[in-house]
ZAMARGU-4260 file (C-alpha; in steps of 0.2 Angstrom, whole numbers, plus 5000, padded with zeros to 4 digits):
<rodrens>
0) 4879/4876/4984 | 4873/4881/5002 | 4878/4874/5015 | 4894/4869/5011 | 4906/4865/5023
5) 4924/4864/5016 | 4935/4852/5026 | 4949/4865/5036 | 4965/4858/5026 | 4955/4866/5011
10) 4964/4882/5015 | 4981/4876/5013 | 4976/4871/4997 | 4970/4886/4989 | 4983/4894/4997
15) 4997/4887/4987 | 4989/4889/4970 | 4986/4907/4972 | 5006/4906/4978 | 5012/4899/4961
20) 4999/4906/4952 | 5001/4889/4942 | 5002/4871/4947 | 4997/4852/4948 | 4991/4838/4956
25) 5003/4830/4959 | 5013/4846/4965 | 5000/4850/4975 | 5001/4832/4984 | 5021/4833/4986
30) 5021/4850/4993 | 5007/4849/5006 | 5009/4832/5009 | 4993/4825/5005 | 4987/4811/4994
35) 4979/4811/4976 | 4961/4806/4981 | 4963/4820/4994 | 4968/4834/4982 | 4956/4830/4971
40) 4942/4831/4985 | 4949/4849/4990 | 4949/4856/4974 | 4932/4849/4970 | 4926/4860/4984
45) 4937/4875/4977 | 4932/4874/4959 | 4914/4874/4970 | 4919/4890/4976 | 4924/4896/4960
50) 4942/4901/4967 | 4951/4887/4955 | 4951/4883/4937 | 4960/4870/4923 | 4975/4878/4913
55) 4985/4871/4900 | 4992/4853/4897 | 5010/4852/4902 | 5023/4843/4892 | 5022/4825/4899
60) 5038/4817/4907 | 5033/4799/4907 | 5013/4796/4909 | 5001/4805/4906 | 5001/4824/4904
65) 4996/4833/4917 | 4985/4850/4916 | 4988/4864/4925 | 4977/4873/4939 | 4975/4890/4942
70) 4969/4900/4955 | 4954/4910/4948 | 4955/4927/4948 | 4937/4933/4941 | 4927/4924/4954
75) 4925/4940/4963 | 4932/4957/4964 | 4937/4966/4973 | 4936/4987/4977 | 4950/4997/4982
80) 4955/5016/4986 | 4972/5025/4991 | 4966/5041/4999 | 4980/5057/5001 | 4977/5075/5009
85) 4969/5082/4990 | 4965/5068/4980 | 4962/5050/4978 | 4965/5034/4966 | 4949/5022/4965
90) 4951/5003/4955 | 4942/4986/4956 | 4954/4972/4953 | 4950/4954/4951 | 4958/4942/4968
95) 4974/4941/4960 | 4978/4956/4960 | 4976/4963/4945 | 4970/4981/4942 | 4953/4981/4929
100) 4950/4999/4931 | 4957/5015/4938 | 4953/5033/4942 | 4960/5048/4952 | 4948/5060/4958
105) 4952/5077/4968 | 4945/5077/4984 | 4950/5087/5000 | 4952/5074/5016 | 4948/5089/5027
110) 4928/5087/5021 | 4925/5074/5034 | 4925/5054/5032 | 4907/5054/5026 | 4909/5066/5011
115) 4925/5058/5005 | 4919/5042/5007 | 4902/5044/4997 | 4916/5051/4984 | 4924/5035/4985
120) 4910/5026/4983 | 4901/5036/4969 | 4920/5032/4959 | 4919/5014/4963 | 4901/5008/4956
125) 4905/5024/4941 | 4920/5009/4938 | 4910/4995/4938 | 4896/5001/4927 | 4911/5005/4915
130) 4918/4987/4917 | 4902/4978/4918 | 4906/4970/4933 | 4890/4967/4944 | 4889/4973/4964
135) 4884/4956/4969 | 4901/4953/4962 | 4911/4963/4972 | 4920/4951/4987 | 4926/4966/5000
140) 4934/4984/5001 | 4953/4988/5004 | 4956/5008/5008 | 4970/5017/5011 | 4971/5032/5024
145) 4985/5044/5026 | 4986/5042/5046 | 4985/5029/5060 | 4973/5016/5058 | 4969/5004/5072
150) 4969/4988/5060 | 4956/4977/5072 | 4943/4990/5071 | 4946/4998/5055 | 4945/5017/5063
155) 4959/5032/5058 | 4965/5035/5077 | 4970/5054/5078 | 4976/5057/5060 | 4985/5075/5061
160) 4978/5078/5042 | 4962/5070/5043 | 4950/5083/5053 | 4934/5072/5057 | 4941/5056/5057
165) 4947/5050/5073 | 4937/5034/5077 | 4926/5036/5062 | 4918/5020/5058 | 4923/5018/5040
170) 4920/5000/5039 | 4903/5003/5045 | 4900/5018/5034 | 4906/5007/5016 | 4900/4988/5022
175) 4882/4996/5023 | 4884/5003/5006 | 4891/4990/4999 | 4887/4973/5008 | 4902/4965/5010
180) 4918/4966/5020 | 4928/4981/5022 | 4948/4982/5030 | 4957/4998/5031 | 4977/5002/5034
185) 4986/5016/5033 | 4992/5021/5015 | 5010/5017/5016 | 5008/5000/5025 | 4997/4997/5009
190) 5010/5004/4995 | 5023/4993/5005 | 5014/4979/5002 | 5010/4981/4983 | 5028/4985/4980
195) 5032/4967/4992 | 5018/4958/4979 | 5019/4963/4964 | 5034/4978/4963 | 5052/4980/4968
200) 5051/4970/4981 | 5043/4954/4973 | 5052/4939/4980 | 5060/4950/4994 | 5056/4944/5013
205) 5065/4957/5024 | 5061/4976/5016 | 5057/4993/5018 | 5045/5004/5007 | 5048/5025/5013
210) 5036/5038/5005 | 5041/5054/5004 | 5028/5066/5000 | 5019/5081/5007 | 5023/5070/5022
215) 5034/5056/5026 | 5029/5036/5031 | 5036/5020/5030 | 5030/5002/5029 | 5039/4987/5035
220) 5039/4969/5028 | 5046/4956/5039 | 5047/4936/5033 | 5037/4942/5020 | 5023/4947/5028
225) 5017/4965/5032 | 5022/4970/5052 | 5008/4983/5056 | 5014/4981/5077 | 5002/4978/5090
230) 4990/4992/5086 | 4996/4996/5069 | 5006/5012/5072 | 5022/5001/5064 | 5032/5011/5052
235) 5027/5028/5059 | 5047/5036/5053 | 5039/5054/5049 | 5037/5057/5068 | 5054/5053/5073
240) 5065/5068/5081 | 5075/5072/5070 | 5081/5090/5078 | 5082/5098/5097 | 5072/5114/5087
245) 5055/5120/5097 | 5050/5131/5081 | 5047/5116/5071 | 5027/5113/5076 | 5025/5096/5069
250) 5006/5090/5065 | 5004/5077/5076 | 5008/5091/5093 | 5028/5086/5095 | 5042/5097/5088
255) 5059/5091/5077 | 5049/5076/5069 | 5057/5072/5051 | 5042/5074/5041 | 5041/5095/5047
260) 5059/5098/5043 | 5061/5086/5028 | 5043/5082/5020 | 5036/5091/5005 | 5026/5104/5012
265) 5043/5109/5025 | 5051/5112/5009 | 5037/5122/5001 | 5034/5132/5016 | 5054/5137/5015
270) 5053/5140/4997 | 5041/5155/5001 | 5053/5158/5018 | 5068/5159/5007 | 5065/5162/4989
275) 5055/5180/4992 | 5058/5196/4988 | 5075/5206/4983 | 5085/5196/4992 | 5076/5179/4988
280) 5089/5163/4985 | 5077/5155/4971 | 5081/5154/4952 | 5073/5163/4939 | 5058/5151/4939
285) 5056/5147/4957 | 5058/5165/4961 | 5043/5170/4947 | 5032/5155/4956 | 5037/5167/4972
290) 5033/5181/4966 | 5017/5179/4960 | 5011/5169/4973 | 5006/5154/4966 | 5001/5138/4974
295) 5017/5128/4975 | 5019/5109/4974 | 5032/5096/4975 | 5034/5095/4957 | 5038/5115/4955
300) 5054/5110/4969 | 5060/5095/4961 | 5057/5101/4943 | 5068/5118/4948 | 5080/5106/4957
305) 5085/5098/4940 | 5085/5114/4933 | 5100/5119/4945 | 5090/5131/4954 | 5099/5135/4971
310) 5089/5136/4982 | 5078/5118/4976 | 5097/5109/4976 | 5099/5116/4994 | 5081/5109/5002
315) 5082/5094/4992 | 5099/5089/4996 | 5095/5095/5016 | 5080/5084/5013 | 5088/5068/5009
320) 5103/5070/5022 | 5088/5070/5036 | 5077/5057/5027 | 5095/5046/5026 | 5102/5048/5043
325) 5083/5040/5049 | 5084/5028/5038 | 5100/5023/5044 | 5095/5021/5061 | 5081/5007/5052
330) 5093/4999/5043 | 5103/4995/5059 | 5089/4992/5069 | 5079/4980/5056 | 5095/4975/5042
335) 5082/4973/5030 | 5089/4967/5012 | 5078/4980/5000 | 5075/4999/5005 | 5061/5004/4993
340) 5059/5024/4990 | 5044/5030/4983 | 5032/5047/4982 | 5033/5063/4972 | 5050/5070/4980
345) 5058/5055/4975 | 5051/5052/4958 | 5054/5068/4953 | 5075/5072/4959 | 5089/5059/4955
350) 5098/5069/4969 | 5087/5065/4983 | 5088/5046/4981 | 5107/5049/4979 | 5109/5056/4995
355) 5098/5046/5003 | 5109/5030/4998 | 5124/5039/5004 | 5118/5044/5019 | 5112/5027/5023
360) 5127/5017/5016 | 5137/5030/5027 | 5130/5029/5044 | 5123/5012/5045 | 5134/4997/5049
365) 5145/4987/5037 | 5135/4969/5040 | 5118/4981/5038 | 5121/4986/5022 | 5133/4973/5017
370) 5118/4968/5002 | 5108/4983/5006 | 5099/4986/4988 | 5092/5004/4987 | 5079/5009/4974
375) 5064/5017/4966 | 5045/5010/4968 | 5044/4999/4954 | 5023/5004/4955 | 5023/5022/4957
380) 5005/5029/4959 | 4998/5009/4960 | 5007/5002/4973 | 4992/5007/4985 | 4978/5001/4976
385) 4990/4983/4973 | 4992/4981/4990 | 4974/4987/4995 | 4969/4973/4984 | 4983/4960/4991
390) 4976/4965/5007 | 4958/4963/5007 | 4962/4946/4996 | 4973/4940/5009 | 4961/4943/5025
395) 4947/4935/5014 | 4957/4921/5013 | 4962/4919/5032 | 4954/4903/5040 | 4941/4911/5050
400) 4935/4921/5040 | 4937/4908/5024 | 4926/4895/5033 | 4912/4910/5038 | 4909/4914/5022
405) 4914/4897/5012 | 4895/4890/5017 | 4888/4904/5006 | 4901/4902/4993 | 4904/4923/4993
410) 4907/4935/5007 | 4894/4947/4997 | 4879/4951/5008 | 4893/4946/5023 | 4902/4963/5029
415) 4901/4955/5047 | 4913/4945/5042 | 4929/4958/5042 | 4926/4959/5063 | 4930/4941/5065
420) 4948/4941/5072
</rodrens>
C-alpha cells in the first residue's frame, strides 16, 4: 500500500510485541496506555506492513477468548556477517532474530575491504538461493569488523589488523550491491549484544561480554542497551596498559597493552620463544608442534594446557591473571551484574576462566562483586551474527528511520536510509 503514513505512536506498538514476542489487545492497551479502537487501528497499519500476525486463542478468564499477536518474523530478512583476521561466519536470519542459514568461510582480512567484502557478499546470496529466500526480500545488512568502527558513518577507523580499511566506505560498498540498508559495529559490541538478546545475558541489564582471542575486546551493556560511547570506541580493554615494558610493541603503536601480553597470538609468539630447542619448556606435544615448525593456533595451547603441558599451564594461567586484574578495574568502575567470557582461549581451558574469576573476585570491591556472576558465552561462534541481526533489526526499527521507509512498506530499494540519524 503506498503511501502509507503510520501515525507516530505506531512504533511503540510494534515495539512491545516484538518485546514479549507474544501478546494481546487488551495488553497492549494496558501497557501503553491506549484505548481498544486505538490499538486495533495500529495494528491494522502493522499487519499492513506485514510486521504483526494472529497466534493462538488463550484460555478465556471471563469473556470472550482472546487471540494472541505476534511480532512477525518472516516479513523480511535480514543479512549478517562476523568478520575475524582469517575467516568469517555469513547467515540470513528472519527480524526476530532467528538464524535461517549459516556459513564460515576463510578469508584473510589483510586482502583489502573490497575483496572481503565481494566474499561476504558471494556467501550471503550462495545462502539465499539455498534458502529460497528472495533479494527483494532482504530488509538490511549487520557486519561485524575486528577494529574501531565510527558507528554514524559506518567506516573501520584505523583498525591495527585490517590494512586497507581505515575510512572504507563499507556501507556504500554492500548497500549498492544489495539495495538496502547497511550498519556496521565492531565485532565484539555485536557478540555482546547477541549474548544480552538471546544468550547469557538474556534478561540481564548492566553486563560485560570480554573476547579473548588472537586479540582481546570487550563489549558493554548498560540499562539494557549496548553503550558504543560517543564515537564508538567503548569497550576498547585490549589496549589498556597493562605493563611499564617498551619491548612489548602493541598493534595499535603503544607498548604494555593487555592484548600483546595476554592475547592469543602473545602466547603463541612465546610458545616458539620458549618452547624451542634443547632447552625448550614445552611438553612432549607442544615441543613436536615446535620443532617442526608448524603453524600454531589457540587451540594447540589450550588443548596442551589440559594435557598438563608446562609451559601452556604457565601462559595461560599468566594470561588470565592479566586479563583478571583488567577486568577488575571494569568491574569497579562499571559494577555490572553479569561478566560474560567468550573466544577460543576461553572455550578451550577451564583454567583461564578460573583465574580470571579469582582474579576479579580478588581485586575488585566487596559491593562490585557482591552478585557478580561470571561465566561462559552461552552462543559461542553465533553470538555475532545474533547480535548483528538484533542490531540491524533494531536500527530498522528506530522512529526516523521506521517512518522513512514505513510509506513503501520495506526498506528494500532504501539503503539511504541507514544515514538518517
Amino acid at each position: 500500500m503506498a503511501g502509507l503514513d503510520p501515525p507516530r505512536d505506531v512504533l511503540a506498538v510494534v515495539q512491545r510485541v516484538r518485546e514479549l514476542g507474544a501478546t494481546t489487545r487488551a495488553d497492549l492497551g494496558r501497557s501503553l496506555g491506549l484505548g481498544r479502537g486505538v490499538v486495533n487501528q495500529r495494528l491494522g497499519v502493522l499487519r499492513d506492513l506485514g510486521l504483526v500476525e494472529e497466534g493462538d486463542i488463550r484460555s478465556s478468564s471471563g469473556g470472550r477468548a482472546p487471540r494472541e499477536l505476534r511480532f512477525r518474523g518472516v516479513a523480511g530478512y535480514v543479512l549478517v556477517a562476523d568478520l575475524d583476521a582469517s575467516a568469517f561466519a555469513a547467515g540470513v536470519s528472519d527480524l526476530t532474530g532467528r538464524l535461517v542459514a549459516t556459513d564460515e568461510v576463510c578469508s584473510d582480512i589483510a586482502d583489502g575491504p573490497a575483496l572481503v567484502l565481494d566474499r561476504v557478499a558471494d556467501a550471503w546470496e550462495r545462502l539465499c538461493r539455498s534458502t529460497g529466500i528472495p533479494l527483494d526480500q532482504v530488509w538490511g545488512i549487520g557486519l561485524g569488523v575486528p577494529g574501531p568502527v565510527e558507528f554514524a558513518t559506518g567506516r573501520p577507523i584505523a583498525p591495527p589488523i585490517m590494512p586497507g580499511w581505515d575510512a572504507y566506505d563499507v556501507r556504500e560498498h554492500l548497500g549498492a550491491r544489495f539495495s538496502v540498508p547497511v550498519w556496521v559495529d565492531n565485532e565484539v559490541n555485536l557478540e555482546a549484544l547477541g549474548e544480552a538478546r538471546a544468550g547469557s545475558g538474556a534478561g540481564v541489564t548492566d553486563m560485560v561480554f570480554v573476547k579473548l582471542g588472537v586479540g582481546i575486546g570487550a563489549g558493554v551493556i548498560s540499562g539494557s542497551r549496548l553503550h558504543r560511547g560517543a564515537q564508538g570506541a567503548a569497550g576498547d580493554i585490549g589496549h589498556v596498559a597493562v605493563l611499564d615494558d617498551d619491548h612489548e610493541l602493541c598493534r595499535c603503536g603503544n607498548t604494555g597493552c593487555l592484548e600483546v601480553v595476554a592475547g592469543g597470538a602473545a602466547l603463541i609468539r612465546r610458545v616458539h620463544e620458549r618452547g624451542a630447542g634443547p632447552t625448550g619448556e614445552a611438553g612432549p606435544r607442544l615441543g613436536s608442534l615446535v620443532a617442526a615448525g608448524q603453524p600454531l593456533a589457540i587451540a594447540d595451547i589450550t588443548s596442551a594446557g589440559a594435557q598438563g603441558d608446562p609451559l601452556a599451564l604457565d601462559l595461560l594461567t599468566q594470561s588470565a591473571r592479566l586479563v583478571g586484574g583488567a577486568l577488575a578495574t571494569l568491574v569497579n568502575f562499571f559494577n555490572p551484574s553479569l561478566l560474560v567470557v567468550g573466544g577460543d582461549l576461553v572455550q578451550g581451558s577451564d583454567l583461564v576462566l578460573s583465574t580470571i574469576r579469582e582474579s576479579v573476585y580478588g581485586r575488585s570491591l566487596p559491593l562490585a562483586t557482591r552478585n557478580l556472576v561470571i561465566g561462559r558465552s552461552g552462543l559461542g561462534l553465533t553470538a555475532g551474527l545474533v547480535g548483528a541481526a538484533a542490531m540491524t533489526v533494531d536500527e530498522l526499527l528506530a522512529d526516523r528511520r521506521f517512518h522513512a521507509w514505513a510509506p513503501h512498506r520495506s526498506p528494500h530499494g532504501h539503503p539511504e536510509i541507514a544515514s538518517i540519524p
